[in-house]
mmCIF file of the C-alpha atoms, coordinates in Angstrom:
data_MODEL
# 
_entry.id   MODEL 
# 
loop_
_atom_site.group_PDB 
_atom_site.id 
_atom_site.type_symbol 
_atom_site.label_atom_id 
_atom_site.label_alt_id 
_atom_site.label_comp_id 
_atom_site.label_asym_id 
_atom_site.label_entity_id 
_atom_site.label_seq_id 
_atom_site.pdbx_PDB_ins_code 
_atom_site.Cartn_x 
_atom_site.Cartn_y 
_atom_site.Cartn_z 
_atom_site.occupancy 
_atom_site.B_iso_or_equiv 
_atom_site.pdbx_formal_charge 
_atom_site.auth_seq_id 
_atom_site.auth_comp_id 
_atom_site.auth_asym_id 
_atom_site.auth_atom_id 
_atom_site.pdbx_PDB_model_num 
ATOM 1  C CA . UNK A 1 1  ? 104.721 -0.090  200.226 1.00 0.00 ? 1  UNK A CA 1 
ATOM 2  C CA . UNK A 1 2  ? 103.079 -3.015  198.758 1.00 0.00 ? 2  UNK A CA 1 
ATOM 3  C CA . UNK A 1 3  ? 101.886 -2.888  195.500 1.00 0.00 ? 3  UNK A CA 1 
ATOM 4  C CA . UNK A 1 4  ? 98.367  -4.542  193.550 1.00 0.00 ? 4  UNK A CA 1 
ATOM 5  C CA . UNK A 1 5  ? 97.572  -8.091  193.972 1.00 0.00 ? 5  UNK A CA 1 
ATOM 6  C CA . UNK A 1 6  ? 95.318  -10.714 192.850 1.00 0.00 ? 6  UNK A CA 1 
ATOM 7  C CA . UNK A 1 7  ? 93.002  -12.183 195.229 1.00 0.00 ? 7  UNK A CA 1 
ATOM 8  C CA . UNK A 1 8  ? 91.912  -15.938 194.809 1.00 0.00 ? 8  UNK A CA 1 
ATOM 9  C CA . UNK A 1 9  ? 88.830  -15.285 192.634 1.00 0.00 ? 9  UNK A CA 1 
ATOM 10 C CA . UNK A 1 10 ? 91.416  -13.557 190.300 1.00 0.00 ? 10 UNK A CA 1 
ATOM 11 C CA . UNK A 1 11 ? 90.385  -9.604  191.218 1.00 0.00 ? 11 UNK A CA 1 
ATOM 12 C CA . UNK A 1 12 ? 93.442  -7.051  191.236 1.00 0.00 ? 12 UNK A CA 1 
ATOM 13 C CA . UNK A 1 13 ? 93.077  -4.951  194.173 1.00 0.00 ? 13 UNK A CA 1 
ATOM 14 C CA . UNK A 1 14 ? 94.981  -1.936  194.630 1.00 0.00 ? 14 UNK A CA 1 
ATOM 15 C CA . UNK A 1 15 ? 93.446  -1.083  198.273 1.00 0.00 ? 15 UNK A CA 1 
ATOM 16 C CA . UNK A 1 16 ? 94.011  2.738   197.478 1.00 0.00 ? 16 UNK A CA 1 
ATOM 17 C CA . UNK A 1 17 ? 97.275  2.486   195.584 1.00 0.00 ? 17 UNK A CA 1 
ATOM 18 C CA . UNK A 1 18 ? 96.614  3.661   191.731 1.00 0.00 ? 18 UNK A CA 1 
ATOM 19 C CA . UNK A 1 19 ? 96.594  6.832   192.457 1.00 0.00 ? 19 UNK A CA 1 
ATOM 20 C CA . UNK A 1 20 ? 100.359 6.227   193.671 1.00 0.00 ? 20 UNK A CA 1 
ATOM 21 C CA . UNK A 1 21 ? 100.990 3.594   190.735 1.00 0.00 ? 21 UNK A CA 1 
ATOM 22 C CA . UNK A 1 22 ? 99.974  6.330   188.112 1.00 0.00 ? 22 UNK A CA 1 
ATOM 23 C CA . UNK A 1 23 ? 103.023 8.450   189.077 1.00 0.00 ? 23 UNK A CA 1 
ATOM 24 C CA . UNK A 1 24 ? 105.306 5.332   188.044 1.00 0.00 ? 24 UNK A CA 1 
ATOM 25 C CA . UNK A 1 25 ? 107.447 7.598   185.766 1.00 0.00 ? 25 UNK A CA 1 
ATOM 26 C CA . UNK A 1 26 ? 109.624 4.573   185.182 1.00 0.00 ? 26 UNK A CA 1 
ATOM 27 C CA . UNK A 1 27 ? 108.595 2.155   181.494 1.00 0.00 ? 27 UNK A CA 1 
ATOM 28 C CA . UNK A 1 28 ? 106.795 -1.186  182.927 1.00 0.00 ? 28 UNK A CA 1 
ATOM 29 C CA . UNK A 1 29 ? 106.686 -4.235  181.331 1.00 0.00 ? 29 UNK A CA 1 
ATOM 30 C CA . UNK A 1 30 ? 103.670 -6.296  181.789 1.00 0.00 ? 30 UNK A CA 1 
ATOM 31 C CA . UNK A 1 31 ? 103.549 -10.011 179.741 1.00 0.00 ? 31 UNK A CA 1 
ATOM 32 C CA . UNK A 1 32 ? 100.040 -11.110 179.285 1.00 0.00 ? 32 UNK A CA 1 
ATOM 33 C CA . UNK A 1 33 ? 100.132 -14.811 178.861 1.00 0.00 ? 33 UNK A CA 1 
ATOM 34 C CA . UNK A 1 34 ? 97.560  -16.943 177.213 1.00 0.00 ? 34 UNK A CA 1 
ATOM 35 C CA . UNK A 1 35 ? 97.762  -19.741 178.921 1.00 0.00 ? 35 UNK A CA 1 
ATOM 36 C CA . UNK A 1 36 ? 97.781  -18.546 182.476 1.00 0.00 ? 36 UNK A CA 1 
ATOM 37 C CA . UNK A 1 37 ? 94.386  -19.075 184.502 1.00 0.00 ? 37 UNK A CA 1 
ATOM 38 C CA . UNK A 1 38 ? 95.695  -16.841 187.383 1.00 0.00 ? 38 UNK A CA 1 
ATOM 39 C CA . UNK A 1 39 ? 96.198  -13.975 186.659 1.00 0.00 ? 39 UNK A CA 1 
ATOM 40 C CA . UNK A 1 40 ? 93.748  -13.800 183.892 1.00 0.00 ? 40 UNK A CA 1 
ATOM 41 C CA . UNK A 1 41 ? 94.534  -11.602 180.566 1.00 0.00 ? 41 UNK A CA 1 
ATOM 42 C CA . UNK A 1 42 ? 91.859  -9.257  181.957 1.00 0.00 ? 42 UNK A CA 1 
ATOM 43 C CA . UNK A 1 43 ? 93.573  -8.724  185.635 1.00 0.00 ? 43 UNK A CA 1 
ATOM 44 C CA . UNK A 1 44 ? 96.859  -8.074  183.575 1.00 0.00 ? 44 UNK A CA 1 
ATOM 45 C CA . UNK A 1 45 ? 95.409  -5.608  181.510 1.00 0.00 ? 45 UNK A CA 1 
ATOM 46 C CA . UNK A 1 46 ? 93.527  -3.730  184.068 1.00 0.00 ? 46 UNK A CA 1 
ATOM 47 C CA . UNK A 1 47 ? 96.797  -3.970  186.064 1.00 0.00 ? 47 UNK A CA 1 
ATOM 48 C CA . UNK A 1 48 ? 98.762  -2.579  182.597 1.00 0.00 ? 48 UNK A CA 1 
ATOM 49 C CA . UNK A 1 49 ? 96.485  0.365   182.784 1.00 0.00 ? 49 UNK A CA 1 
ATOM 50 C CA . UNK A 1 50 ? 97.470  1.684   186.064 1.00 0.00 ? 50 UNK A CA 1 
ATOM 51 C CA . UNK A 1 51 ? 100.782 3.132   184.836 1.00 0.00 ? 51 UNK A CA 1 
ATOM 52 C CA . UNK A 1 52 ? 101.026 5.379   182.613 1.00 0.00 ? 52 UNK A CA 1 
ATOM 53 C CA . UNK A 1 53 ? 104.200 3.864   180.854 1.00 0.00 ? 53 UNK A CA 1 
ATOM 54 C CA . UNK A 1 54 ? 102.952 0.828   180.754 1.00 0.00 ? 54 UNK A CA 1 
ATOM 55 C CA . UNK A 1 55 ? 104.131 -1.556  177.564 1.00 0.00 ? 55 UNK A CA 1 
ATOM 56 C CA . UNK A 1 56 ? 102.014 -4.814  176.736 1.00 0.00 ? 56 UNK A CA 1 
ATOM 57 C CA . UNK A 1 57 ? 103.359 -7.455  175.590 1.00 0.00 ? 57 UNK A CA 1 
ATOM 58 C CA . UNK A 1 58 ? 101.249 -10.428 174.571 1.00 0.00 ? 58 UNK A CA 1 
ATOM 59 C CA . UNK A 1 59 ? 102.360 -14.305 174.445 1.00 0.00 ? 59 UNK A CA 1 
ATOM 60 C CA . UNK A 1 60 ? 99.601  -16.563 173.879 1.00 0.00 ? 60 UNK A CA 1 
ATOM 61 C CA . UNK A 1 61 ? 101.429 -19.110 173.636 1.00 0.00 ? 61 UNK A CA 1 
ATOM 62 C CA . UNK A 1 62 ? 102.951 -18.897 177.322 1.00 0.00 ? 62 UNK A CA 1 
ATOM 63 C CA . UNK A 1 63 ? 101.465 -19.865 180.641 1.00 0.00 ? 63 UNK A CA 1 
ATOM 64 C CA . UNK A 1 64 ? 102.117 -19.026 184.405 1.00 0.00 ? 64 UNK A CA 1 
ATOM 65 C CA . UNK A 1 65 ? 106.180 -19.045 183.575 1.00 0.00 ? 65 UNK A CA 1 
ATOM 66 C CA . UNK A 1 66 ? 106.638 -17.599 180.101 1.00 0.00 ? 66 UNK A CA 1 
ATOM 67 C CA . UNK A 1 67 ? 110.715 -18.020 180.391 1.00 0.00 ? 67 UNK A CA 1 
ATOM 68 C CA . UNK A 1 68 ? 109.543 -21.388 181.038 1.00 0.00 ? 68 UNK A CA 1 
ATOM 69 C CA . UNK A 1 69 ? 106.738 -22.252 178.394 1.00 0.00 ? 69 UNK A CA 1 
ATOM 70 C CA . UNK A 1 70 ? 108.071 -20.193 175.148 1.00 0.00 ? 70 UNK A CA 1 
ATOM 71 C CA . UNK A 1 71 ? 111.897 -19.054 176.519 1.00 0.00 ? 71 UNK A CA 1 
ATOM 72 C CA . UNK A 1 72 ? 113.167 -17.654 173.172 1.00 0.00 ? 72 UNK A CA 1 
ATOM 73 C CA . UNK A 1 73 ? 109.916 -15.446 172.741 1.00 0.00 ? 73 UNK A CA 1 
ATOM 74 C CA . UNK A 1 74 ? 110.759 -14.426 176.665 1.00 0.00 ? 74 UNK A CA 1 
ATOM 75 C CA . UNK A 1 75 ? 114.152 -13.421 176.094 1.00 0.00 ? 75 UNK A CA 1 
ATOM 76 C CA . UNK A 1 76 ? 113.592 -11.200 173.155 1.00 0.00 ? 76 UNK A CA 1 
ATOM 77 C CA . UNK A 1 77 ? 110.538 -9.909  174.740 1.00 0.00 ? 77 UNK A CA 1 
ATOM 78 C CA . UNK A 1 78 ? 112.367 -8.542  177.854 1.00 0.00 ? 78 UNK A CA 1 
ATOM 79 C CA . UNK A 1 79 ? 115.414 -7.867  175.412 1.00 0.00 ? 79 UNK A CA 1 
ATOM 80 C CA . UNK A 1 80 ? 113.613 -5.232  173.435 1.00 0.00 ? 80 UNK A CA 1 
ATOM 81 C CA . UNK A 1 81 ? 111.963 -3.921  176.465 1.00 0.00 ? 81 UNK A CA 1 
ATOM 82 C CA . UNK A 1 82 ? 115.583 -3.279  178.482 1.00 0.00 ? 82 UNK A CA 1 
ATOM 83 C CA . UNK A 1 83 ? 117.108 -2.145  175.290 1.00 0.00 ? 83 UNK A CA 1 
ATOM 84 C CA . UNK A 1 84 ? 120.217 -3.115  173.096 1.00 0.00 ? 84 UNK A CA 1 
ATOM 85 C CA . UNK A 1 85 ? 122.495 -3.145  176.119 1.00 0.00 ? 85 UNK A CA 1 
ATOM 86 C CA . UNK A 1 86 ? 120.784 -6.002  177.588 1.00 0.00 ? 86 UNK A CA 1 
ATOM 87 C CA . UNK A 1 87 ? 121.444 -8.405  174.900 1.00 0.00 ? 87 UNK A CA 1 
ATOM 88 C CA . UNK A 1 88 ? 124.631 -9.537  176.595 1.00 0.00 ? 88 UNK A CA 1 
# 
């Protein structure tokens, strides 16, 4: 099953998927990045709303490869989101 995606002009489409998404029992992370012009913060939210465990992190400070752009704020962003056994 594929999931959402962003067309060029930036739109998430789901092409009849959020119904499935919104069953997603599982946590999901989803990094909103400041500096990113594709995705927008807006597609990312609107994505983030489609599951119902959905967790938002923000990093204004990042772009289109936050581990890249701000790596310490990455790593202890995902670390808190897996939990104290991911710390290594």
């Amino acid at each position: 099953m594929r999931g959402p995606s962003i067309t060029p002009t930036g739109r998430l489409t789901c092409r009849g998927r959020g119904a499935a998404l919104a069953q997603v029992e599982a946590p999901v992370l989803v990094l909103v990045r400041g500096r990113d012009f594709q995705p927008t913060a807006d597609t990312e939210m609107e994505l983030a709303r489609l599951f119902p465990h959905a967790r938002v992190e923000e990093k204004r400070r990042s772009g289109h490869f936050p581990w890249v752009d701000d790596p310490g704020a990455f790593v202890a962003t995902l670390s808190g989101f897996l939990g104290p056994s991911s710390a290594g």
